[in-house]
N, C-alpha and C positions, 0 to 999 in steps of 0.2 A: 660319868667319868669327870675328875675333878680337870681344873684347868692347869697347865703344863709351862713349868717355866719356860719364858724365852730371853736365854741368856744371852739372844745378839742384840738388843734394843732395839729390833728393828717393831714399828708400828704394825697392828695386826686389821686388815677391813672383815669386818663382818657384815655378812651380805646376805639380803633374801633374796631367794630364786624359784624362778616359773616349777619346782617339781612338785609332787605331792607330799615330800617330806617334809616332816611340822616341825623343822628346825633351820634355822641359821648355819651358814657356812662361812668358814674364815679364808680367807687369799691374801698375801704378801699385796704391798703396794705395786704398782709400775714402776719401772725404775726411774727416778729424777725427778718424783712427783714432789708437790709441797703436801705434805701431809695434812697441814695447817689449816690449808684450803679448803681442804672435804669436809663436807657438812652431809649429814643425816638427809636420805631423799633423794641424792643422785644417782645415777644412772651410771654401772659399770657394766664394761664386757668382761667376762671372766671364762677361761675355758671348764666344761664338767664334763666330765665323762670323755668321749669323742667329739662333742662339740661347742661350740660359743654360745654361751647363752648372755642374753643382759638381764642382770640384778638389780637391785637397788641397795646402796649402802643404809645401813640401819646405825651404825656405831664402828670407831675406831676405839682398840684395845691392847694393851699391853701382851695380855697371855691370850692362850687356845688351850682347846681339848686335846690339840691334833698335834703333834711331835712337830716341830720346827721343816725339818729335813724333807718334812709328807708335805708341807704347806705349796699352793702352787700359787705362782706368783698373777694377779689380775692383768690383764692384756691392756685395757686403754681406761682413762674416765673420762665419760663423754656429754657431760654436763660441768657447768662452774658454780651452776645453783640446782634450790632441789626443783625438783620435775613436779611435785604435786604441793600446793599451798596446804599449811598447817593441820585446816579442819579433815580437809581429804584425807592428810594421811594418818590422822586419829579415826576418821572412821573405819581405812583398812583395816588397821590395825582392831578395832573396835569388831568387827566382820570377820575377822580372821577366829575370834574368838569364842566369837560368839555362834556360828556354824562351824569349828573345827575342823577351820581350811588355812595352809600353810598361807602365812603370810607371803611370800614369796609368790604362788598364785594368785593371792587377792589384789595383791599391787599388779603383777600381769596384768589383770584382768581391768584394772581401773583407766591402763593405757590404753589409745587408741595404736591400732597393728602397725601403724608406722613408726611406733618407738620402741616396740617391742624384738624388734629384726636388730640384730648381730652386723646387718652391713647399715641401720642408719643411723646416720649423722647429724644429730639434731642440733641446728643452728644454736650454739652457745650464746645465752644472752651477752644483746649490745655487737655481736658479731654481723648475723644477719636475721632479720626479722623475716617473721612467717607472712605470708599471703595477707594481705588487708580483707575486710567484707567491703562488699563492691558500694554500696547503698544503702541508707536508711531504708528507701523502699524496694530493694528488692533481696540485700543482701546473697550471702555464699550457703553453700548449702542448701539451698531451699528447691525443693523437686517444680518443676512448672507444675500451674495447676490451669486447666482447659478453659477458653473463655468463658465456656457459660454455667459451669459453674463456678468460677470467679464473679460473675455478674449477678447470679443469683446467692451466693457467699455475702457479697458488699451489699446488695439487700436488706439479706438476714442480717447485719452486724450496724444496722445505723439502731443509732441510741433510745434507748424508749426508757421511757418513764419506768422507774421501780414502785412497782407495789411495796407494800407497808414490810411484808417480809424478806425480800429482798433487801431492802435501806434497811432492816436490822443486821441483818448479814453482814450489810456490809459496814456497819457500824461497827458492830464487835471487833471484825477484824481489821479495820483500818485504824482501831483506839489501841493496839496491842504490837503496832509494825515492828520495833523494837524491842520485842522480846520474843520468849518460846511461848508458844502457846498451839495445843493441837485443835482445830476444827473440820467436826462431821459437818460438812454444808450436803441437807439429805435434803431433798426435793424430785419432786415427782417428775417423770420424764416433760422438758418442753417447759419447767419451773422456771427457767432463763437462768441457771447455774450461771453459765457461761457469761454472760451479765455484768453477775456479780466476781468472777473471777478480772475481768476488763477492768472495772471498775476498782479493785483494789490494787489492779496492775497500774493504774495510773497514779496513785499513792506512791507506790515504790520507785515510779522509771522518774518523777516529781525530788525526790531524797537521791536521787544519781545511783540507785542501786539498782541491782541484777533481778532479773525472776526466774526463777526454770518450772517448765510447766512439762508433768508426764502424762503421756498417754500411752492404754494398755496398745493399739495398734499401729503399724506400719502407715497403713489407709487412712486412717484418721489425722496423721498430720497434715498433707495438704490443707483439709479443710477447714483444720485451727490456725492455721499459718494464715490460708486467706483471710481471713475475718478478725486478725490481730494485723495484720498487714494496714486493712483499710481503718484501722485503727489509731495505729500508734505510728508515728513519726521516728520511729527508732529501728536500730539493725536487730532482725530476729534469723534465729539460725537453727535450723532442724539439724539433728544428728541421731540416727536410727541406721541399723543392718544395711537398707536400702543403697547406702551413698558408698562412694568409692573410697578407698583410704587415703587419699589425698585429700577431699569433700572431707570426711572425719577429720583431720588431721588441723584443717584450715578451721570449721568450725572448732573446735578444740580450743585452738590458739586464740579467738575470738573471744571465744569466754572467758579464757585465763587473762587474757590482756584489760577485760574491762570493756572492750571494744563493742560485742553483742550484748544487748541489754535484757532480751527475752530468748530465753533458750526451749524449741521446744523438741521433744522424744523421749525413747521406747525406756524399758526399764533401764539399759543400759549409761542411759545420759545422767542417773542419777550418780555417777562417777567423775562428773564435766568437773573440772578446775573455775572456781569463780575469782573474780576481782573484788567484788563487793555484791554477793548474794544477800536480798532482802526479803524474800517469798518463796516456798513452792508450794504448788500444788500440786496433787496426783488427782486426776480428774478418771472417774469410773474407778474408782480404791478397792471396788470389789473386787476387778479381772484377776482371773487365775493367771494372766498374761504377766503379770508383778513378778510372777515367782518364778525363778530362772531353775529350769529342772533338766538341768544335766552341769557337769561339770562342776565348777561353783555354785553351791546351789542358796540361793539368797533371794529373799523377797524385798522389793526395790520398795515398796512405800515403806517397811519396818527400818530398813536402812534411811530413804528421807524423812522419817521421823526423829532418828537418830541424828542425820548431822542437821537437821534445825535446831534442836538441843542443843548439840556442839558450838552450831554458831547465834545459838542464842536470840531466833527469829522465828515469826510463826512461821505455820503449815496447813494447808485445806487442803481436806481429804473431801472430794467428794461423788455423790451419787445419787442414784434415784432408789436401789435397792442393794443399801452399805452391806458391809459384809454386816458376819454375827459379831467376829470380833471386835471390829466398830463401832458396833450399836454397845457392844458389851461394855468396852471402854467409857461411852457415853454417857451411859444409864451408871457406872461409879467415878463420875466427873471426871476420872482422865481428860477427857476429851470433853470442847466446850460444843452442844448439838445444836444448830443450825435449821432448823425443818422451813423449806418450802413445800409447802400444803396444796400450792394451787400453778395450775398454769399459766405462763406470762401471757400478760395482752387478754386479747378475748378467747384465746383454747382452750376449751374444752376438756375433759378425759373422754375417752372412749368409752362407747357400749361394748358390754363383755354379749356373746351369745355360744352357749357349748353345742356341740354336735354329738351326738349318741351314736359312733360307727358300728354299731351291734345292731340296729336299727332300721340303719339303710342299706342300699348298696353305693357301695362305692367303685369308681373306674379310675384305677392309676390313681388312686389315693385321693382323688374329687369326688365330694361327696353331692347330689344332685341341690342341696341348699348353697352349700359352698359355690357354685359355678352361677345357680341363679343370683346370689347375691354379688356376685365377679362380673357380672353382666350388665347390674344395675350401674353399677360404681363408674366400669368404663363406658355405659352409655349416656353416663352424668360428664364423662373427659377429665377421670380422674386417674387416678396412677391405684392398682393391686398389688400389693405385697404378700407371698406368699415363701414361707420357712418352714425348711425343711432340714434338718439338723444331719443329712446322710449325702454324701456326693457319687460322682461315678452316676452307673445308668440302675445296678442293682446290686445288692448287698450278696448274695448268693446265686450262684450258678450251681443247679440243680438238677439229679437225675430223676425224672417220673416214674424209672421204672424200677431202680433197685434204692432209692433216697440216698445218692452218693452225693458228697458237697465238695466242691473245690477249694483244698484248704492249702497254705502255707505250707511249705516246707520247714519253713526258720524260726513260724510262731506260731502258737495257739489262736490263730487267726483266720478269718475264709478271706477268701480272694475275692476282691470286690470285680464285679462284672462292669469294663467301660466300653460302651458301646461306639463313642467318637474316635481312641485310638484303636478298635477294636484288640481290645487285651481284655485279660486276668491281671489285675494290682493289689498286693499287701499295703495297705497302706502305713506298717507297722514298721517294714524296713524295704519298701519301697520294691519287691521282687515282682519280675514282670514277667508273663508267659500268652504268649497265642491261645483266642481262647478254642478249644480244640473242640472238635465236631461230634467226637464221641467219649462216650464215660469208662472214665479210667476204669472203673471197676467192671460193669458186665458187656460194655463195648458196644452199647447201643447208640443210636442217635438221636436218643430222647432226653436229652439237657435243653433247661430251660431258665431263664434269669426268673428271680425269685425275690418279690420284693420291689419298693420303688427307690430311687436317688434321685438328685437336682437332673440327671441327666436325664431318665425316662420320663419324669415329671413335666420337663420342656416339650420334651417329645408327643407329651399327651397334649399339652396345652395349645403346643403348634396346632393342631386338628381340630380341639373345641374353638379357637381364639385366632384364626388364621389369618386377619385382618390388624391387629394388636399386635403391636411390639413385643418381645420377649426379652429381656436382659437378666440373662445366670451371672451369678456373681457367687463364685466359690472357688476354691483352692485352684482346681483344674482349669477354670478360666481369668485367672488371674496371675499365671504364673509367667509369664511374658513380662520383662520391664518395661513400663508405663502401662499395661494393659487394665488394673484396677482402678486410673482416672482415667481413662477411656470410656471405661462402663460407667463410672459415677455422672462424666460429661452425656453422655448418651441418656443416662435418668434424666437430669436436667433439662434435655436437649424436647424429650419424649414426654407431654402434658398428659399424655395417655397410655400407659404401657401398663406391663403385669412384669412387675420386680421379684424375682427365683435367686434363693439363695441362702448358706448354710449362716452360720452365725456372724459372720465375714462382715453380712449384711443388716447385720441387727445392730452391730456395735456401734451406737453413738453419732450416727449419720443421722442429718437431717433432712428430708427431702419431707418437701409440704405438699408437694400433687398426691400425697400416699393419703388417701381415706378410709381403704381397708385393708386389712391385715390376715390375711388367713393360717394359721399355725396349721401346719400339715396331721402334723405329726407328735399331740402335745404327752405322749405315754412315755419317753424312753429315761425320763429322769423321775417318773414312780416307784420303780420298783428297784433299788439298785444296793448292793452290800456297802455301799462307802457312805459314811454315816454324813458324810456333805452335798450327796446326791438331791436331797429334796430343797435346800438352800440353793442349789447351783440350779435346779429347776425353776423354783420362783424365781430365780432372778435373771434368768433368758428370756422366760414366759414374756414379764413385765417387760424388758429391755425391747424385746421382737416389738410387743403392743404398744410401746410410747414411742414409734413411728406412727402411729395413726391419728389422723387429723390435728395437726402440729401449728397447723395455721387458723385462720378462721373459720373452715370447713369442718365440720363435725367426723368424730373419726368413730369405727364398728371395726372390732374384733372378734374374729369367727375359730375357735377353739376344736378339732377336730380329736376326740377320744374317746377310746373304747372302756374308760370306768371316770364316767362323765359323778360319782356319787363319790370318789377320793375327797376324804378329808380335808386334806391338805390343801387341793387344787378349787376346793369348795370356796373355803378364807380364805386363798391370795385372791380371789376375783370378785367374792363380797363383802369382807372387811377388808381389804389393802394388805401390803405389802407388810407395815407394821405388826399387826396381829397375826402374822404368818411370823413372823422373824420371832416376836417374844412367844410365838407356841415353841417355838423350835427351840427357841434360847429355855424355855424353861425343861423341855427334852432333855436339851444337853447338860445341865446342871443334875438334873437326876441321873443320868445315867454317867454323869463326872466325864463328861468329853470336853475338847475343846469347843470355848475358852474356859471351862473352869477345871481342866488338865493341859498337861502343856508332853506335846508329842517328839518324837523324832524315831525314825527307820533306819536301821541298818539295814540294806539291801547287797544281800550277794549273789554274784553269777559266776556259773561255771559251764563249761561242755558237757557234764554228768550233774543230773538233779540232786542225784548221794551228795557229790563234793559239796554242792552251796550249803544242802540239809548237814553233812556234818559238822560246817563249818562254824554255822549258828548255832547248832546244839552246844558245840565246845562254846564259842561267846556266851551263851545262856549260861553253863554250868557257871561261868566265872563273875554272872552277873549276880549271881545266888550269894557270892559271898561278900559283896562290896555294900548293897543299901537297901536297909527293911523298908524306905520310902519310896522307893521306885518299881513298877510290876514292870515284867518282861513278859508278852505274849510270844506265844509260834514258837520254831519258824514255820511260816503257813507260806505255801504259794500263793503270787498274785495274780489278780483277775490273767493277763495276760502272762501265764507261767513260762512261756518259751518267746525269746525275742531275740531274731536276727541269730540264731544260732543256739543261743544263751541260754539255759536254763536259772529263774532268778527264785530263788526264799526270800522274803521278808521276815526280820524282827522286830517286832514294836517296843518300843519303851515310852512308857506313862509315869510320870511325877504329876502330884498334885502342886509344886512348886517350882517356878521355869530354878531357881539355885539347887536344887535337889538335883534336877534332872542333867544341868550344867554340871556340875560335881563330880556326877556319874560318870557322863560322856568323857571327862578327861582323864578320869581312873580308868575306864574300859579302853580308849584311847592309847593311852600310857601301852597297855599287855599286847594290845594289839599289834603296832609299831615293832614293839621286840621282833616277833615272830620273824624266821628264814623269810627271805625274800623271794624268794624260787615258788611261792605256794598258789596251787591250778586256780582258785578262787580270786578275784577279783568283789572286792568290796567297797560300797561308798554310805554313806552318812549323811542323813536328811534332817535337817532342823527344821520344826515346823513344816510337816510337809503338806500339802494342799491333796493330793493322791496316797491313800490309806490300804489302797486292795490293789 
């Protein structure tokens, strides 16, 4: 619709707003405002629908789409200046585009929840200023972290000498502070990454600028905060899920003001407002943890790539096992690559040793080498790690006498057996039931748990190890606030214990009492339809194994598998990590996956599996007629076809060119939008998505 005279002269706001519609909406000023004053970036109340929402003004305009008479006048404006500094709000914008999310929700989603509410009132610059950070050394926002691992953190974090490749690292990047530049800094678990990230932080906090530093985990902040704490003389401020929105709110304003110098958190922080941002890094660039998959769905390092571009600054990506797309970038200079080869100081790599469970017996998934070799370790007064990628006590509760499974009502799912709440839990949409005495089907009283978890596994170890500390650390014993530095202080606390735990416990933690590592359970990422399954394999494998021997105690990894002769799992343990990646990367070239296709899913759900399936077929028909460059697969169900109710189809779309595939999305986009709004089908749109099946 063209735009619609407005013969009263009065000025028009056009305003983005929190819905999912991929348009701008226009509102009458407040009455008595200076129109003058408004600038692009602020923050207005505007009523929609039945209720108040807050926008942000994008532009003032003469005419609308919308008839004068229809226009509804804005409630208040609640800013004098804009709310997000220039680069931020080119990256929403930038975001909103580029994943095919209303601008309106990207800007939402860039605020912290205390600006996004209808009743707050955010102190108008010069009026009243936000909350100070308390301290260089201890600042706002920051979670306590337990003495003794504070004291073993301050430790770990006094300064040692860099090895030759490290001082190149950090060469590179400290010769480039000033401009874009992206760097793989890829080293081997225990390489002193961390180091070299310190070490270029002192460069930037030196130039009076900012750094923000992400991490894929919650858990993991504490323990980078401590070890930058005993570092730098400057205010740093976490900001992650964890904190309350007033904690967000406070840190927020810290970075906008200039005031925090080192920002560290979750993907979400890659939205922080800076004063003079000079560095970031995403440290573990490979976690899936990056990619926010629900809602707005965006991955936080392609976005921190993005606005260091913007703001014309490098960026360190890094890892011990980079993604593919990373390595990919590297290997066509995109990206400038980095390799730490060796372990800092005197550390070692680990002995790899596989176990053949076809071979032995095993008890509660302890194989009799694995337990002899758990014996030696703790009778040396060393700390065992043992991972196990499954929680709860067993994965299926089972009948012996007619093979009944206790499954989901809501999804294609079996109810996990937990023996400490004594329930049945979906861990898919969280449905909880008593676990009952007899079987649903022929009403005997022969169910049985089926299978091991972190929780039976303690269970056994209690019995074999009944003198030995035990500390689980998985979802279930972590859900308590502060309860996961509880556990981490308790490792620290215990020179001798056996560490149980899902991947929680792999990610990025350093504990040096660990000399062995035992993978429980190294089969579940061999055999899998999602063509990133064996990449997302090697790179737990490796991440689980570079806990072991971190210090100067030699470390042994004990691989427990029943097709101990895989290919795959053959090279990551006797060529490294690299020759595992470039077999894969040359897979994926042949069979034109990503990186050298570029992906996105339409995913629809409905109460009836027909509606989602009809709904893709009509999308498919209409993709037939728009680009001979782009294939549409399906619509195929995914691994998990029923969820929380929901029946879901996926549609794939493959371009071998990300503008091809852009092109598309906004033509398919476009037909889509038209349609009645009353339709059973709910649908959403994945750019790049990280889950395929």
């Amino acid at each position: 619709m063209g735009l619609l005279s407005n013969m009263t002269g009065e000025q028009i706001l056009r305003i983005a707003l929190p819905t999912p519609l991929r348009r701008l909406f226009d509102y009458l000023p407040p009455q008595g405002i200076e129109i003058s004053a408004l600038k692009p970036g602020i923050r207005v109340l505007v009523p929609f629908q039945s209720r108040m929402l807050v926008g942000v003004l994008i532009g003032v305009e003469k005419n609308s789409s919308v008839p004068y008479g229809k226009l509804k006048r804005a409630e208040s404006i609640l800013d004098e200046a804009p709310i997000l500094p220039d680069d931020l709000y080119k990256i929403c914008h930038w975001a909103a585009e580029y994943y095919h999310y209303a601008l309106g929700e990207v800007l939402h989603a860039a605020l912290p929840a205390f600006l996004r509410k209808a009743s707050a009132s955010l102190p108008i610059e010069g009026r009243r200023e936000p909350r100070k950070v308390k301290s260089a050394s201890t600042g706002m926002c920051v979670p306590e972290i337990g003495k003794e691992a504070l004291a073993f953190l301050k430790n770990a974090g006094a300064v040692l000498a860099l090895n030759s490749h490290q001082q190149n690292a950090l060469d590179k990047i400290t010769d480039s502070l000033n401009q874009f530049q992206t760097y793989l800094l890829d080293g081997v678990t225990g390489s002193g990454k961390t180091e070299v990230y310190l070490r270029s932080i002192e460069k930037i906090l030196e130039q009076q600028k900012q750094v923000l530093v992400l991490v894929p985990e919650i858990s993991l902040t504490p323990q980078t905060i401590a070890r930058f704490r005993d570092r730098f003389n400057a205010p740093i401020v976490a900001l992650h899920s964890g904190l309350t929105e007033k904690q967000r709110y406070t840190g927020w304003c810290a970075a906008k003001s200039g005031e925090a110098k080192i920002i560290i958190g979750t993907r979400s922080a890659i939205f922080t407002p800076f004063a003079a941002l000079g560095l970031i890094i995403v440290d573990e660039e490979h976690d899936q943890s990056f990619k926010q998959q629900d809602r707005f769905r965006y991955h936080a390092r392609d976005v921190a790539i993005m606005r260091a571009h913007y703001l014309q600054i490098p960026i360190v990506l890094g890892s011990a096992t980079p993604s593919l797309e990373s390595l990919s970038n590297a290997l066509k200079k995109r990206y400038e690559h980095l390799i730490l080869p060796d372990r800092a100081g005197n550390a070692v790599m680990p002995n790899y040793e596989i176990i053949d469970t076809r071979q032995v017996n095993v008890d509660e998934s302890l194989s009799p080498r694995l337990m002899e070799t758990m014996r030696q370790h703790l009778n040396d007064g060393n700390q065992v790690m043992l991972f196990l990628n499954r929680r709860g006590f067993a994965p299926v509760l089972y009948c012996t006498q007619c093979a009944w499974i206790a499954e989901c009502k809501r999804c294609d799912a079996r109810m996990v057996y937990h023996q400490t709440f004594k329930r049945l839990q979906c861990h898919h949409c969280d449905a909880r039931l008593a676990i009952p005495t007899r079987c649903a089907k022929c009403n005997n009283e022969t169910l049985a748990p089926i299978g091991v978890g972190t929780q039976r596994l303690e269970q056994a170890l209690e019995k074999y190890f009944p003198d030995v500390p035990i500390i689980r650390v998985d979802r279930d014993s972590t859900k308590r606030k502060g309860a996961m530095q509880e556990l981490l202080d308790q490792i620290h606390q215990q020179p001798r214990a056996i560490l149980l735990g899902t991947q929680m416990l792999a990610k990025g933690h350093h504990f040096p009492n660990v000399t062995l590592v035992g993978i429980v359970d190294a089969d579940a990422g061999l055999f899998s339809a999602d063509f990133r399954a064996a990449e997302q394999m090697g790179q737990l494998l490796l991440q689980v194994s570079g806990r072991a021997g971190r210090e100067e105690k030699r470390g042994s990894v004990l691989i427990q598998t029943q097709h101990p002769e895989n290919p795959l799992l053959t090279m990551l343990l006797n060529q490294g990590y690299h020759a595992f990646a470039q077999s894969l990367l040359s897979e994926r070239q042949q069979s034109v996956l990503p990186p050298y296709s570029y992906f996105a899913i339409f995913r629809a759900e409905a109460h009836s599996n027909d509606k989602a399936t009809e709904f893709l077929r009509m999308l498919k028909e209409w993709c037939g007629n728009i680009s001979s460059n782009v294939n549409v697969f399906g619509p195929v169900p995914p691994l998990l076809a029923k969820k929380k109710g929901m029946h879901a189809q996926h549609l794939l779309i493959k371009a071998d060119r990300r503008s091809a595939l852009q092109q598309f999305l906004q033509t398919i986009l476009t037909k889509l939008e038209a349609l009645p709004k009353n339709q059973p089908v709910k649908w959403i749109l994945d750019v790049d998505p990280m889950e395929t099946v």
